[in-house]
N, C-alpha and C positions, 0 to 999 in steps of 0.2 A: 413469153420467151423472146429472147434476143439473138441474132445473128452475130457470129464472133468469125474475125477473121482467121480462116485455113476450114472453115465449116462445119466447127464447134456450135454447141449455144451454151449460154450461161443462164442460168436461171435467175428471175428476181429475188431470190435467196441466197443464191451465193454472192448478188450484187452486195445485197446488203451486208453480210455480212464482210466481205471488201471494205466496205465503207465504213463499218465500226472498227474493224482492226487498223482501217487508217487516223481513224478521229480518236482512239485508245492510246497511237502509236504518239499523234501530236500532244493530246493531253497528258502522257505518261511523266514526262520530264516537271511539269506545272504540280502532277501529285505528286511527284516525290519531293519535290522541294518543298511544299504544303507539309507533308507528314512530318518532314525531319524536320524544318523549322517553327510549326504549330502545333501539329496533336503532339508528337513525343515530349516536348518541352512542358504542354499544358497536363500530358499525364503524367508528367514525373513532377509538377509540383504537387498535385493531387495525392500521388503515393508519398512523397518525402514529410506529406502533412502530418502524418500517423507516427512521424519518425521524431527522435531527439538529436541533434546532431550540430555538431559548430560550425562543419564546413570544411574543416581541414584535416581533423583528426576521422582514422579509420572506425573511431570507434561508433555504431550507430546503433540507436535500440528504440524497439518499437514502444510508442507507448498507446498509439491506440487515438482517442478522443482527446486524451488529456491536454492538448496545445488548443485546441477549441476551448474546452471549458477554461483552460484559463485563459484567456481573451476577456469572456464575462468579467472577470477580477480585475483587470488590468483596466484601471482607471486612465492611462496615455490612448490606451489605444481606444477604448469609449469619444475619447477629446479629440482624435484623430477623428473618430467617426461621424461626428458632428461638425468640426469643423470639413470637411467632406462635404456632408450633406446640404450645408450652407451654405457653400463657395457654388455648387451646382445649381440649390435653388436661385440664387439672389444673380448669377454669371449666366444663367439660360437664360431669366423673367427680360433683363435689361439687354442684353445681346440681343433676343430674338426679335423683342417692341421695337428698340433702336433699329434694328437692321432692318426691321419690316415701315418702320418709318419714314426712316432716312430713302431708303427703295421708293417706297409711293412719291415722296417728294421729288426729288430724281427723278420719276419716270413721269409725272402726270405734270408740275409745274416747270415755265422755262425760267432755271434758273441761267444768270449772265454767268459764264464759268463753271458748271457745271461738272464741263469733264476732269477738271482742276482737282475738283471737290472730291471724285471720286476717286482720283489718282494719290490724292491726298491719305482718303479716308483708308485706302487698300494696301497702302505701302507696308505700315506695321505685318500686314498676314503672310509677308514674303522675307520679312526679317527673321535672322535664328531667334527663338526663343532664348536663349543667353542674352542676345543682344540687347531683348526687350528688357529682361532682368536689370540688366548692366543698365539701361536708360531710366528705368523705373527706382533704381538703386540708390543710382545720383539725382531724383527728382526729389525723394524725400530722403535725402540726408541730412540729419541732423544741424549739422554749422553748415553749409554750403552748398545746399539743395536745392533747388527752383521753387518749391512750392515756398518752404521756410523764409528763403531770399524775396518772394513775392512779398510774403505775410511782410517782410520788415518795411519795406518799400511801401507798403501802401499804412504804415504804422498802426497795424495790426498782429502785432505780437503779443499779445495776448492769445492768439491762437496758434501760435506754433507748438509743436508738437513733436515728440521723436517718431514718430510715423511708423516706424521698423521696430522700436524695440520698446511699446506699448501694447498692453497684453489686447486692450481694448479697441485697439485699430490695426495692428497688424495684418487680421486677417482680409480686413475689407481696404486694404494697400495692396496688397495680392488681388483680391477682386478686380480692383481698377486696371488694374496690368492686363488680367484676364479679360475684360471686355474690351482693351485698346488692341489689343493682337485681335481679337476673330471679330470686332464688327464689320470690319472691312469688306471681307472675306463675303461674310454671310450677307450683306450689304447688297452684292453685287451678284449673289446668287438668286435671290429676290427681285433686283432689279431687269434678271434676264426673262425671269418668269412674268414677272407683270408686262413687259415686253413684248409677250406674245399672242396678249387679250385685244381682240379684236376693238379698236376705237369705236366702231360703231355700238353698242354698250353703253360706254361713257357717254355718246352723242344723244341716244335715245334716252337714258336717264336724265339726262340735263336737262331733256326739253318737258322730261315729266316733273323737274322742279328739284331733283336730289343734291343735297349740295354735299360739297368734296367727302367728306366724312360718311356721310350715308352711301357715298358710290366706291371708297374701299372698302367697309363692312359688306355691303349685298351686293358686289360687283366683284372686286379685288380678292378679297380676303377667300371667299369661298371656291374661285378659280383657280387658286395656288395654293389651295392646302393640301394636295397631295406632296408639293415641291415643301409646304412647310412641315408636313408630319415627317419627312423621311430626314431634313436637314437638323430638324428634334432631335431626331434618337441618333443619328451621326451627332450631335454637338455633345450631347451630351455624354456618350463614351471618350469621347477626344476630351474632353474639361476634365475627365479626370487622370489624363495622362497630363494634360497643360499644367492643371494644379500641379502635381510632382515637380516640374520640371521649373518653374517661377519658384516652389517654396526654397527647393534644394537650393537655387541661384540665389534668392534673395535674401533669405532669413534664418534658411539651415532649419528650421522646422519652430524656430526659439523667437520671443524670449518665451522658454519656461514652457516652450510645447504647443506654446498660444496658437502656431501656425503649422502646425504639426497636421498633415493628410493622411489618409491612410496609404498610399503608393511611398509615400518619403518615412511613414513609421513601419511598414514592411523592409524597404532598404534597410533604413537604420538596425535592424532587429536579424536581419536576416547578414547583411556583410559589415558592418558595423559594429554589434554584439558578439556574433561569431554565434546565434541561437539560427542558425539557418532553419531548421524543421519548423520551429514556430513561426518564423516569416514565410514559409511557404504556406504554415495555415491560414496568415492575414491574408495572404496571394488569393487562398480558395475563395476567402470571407468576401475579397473586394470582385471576382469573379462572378460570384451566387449574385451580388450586390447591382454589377454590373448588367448581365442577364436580366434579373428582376426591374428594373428602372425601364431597360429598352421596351420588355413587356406591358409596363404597365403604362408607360409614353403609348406606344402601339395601341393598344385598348383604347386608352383614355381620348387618343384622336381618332379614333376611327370613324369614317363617311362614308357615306357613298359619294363618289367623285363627281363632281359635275362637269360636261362637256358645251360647248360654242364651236 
């Protein structure tokens, strides 16, 4: 019991509960803007899935499963899914090596200019995403593009190429853009982490004969994998908003679907077609999709953390 001024006591019970009504009272405003801006939004595409509907018109009718099952049928959006699945696999594998690379280099050798390098390689992760489209746009354009204009210059035309509007490279045009925006980023997240590996490690290893490579696998590598499992399944949810937003810029999903995501054939379908109830069931499909990956990332890296 506590003494309260005029010669009251308050109980350790009414203390507490003082102090959830104040910590309810600060968090109240964070939940409600949480609820209206994420669960209602994520439960109404949820419900609108079951529905048929264009979006404009009053008229709406339930149909049930039916926007799922056709999904199955729907040969774009299969290509969607794949292309998806590719752009993640091929845009984590090269992001994550790179950024865990370029990091150890950075951190373990002195390179002359160094912070140049870094200020260089992080600039892309602070430009709009448009921006990068718009840069990536004019790199491979056709008549007057950097890469094309290289190829000529170095009289290698023979391998030029419409970059954009070839079914067989389009999408891994898109890739490039994709790992130019977040290696930066993830570069310098990595680099903060190895950062704070005691030197002594590196010192004691050396004198046992480890040379560079063997001292980021059994030194490096296994010190930061808690900073690398968590910056996985963060990159990986953000790639599939990145892809939308590069495809929508760049290519409009075309030629012929070749570059077509599932977030840019959900648009398409859902404010485009005027089939809103069926893009809200791609919405669930890429949701389940999303969920399941972070899952199985999580599993797939799991350790027990090691401490220094």
């Amino acid at each position: 019991m506590a003494d309260v001024p005029g010669g009251g006591l308050l109980s350790t019970g009414a203390r507490r509960r003082g102090n959830g009504v104040f910590v309810l009272a600060c968090l109240l405003p964070a939940l409600v803007l949480f609820a209206v801006f994420m669960i209602v939004p994520t439960v109404n595409v949820f419900r609108m899935s079951f529905y048929t509907w264009s979006g404009f018109s009053p008229d709406m009718r339930f149909v049930g499963l039916d926007n799922f099952t056709r999904l199955l049928d729907d040969a774009q959006f299969v290509r969607a899914f794949q292309n998806t699945v590719a752009l993640l696999v091929v845009v984590t594998v090269v992001t994550m090596g790179m950024g865990l690379f370029l990091a150890a280099i950075m951190t373990r050798q002195r390179l002359r200019g160094r912070v140049f390098y870094r200020f260089v390689l992080y600039v892309p992760s602070v430009l709009s995403v448009v921006v990068i489209a718009a840069i990536f746009s004019a790199v491979f354009d056709q008549e007057n593009g950097l890469l094309n204009g290289t190829l000529r210059l170095l009289s290698l035309d023979t391998l030029q190429r419409v970059w954009l509007g070839d079914q067989d490279l389009v999408l891994w045009s898109v890739a490039i853009a994709m790992v130019w925006q977040s290696l930066g980023y993830y570069m310098v997240l990595y680099m903060s982490a190895m950062s704070s590996i005691p030197e002594e490690l590196y010192e004691a290893s050396a004198l046992d004969g480890a040379s560079a490579g063997r001292q980021f696998f059994a030194i490096t590598l296994p010190l930061i994998w808690q900073n690398l499992r968590t910056t996985l399944t963060f990159f990986v949810m953000s790639a599939v908003n990145l892809s939308f937003v590069l495809v929508r810029a760049m290519t409009g999903g075309g030629p012929d679907g070749s570059s077509e995501v599932l977030l840019s054939y959900m648009y398409r379908q859902a404010y485009t077609n005027s089939s809103y109830g069926y893009g809200m069931a791609i919405g669930v499909v890429i949701f389940a999709f999303s969920f399941l990956v972070s899952l199985l990332v999580s599993r797939a890296t799991r350790r027990e953390p090691l401490r220094f």
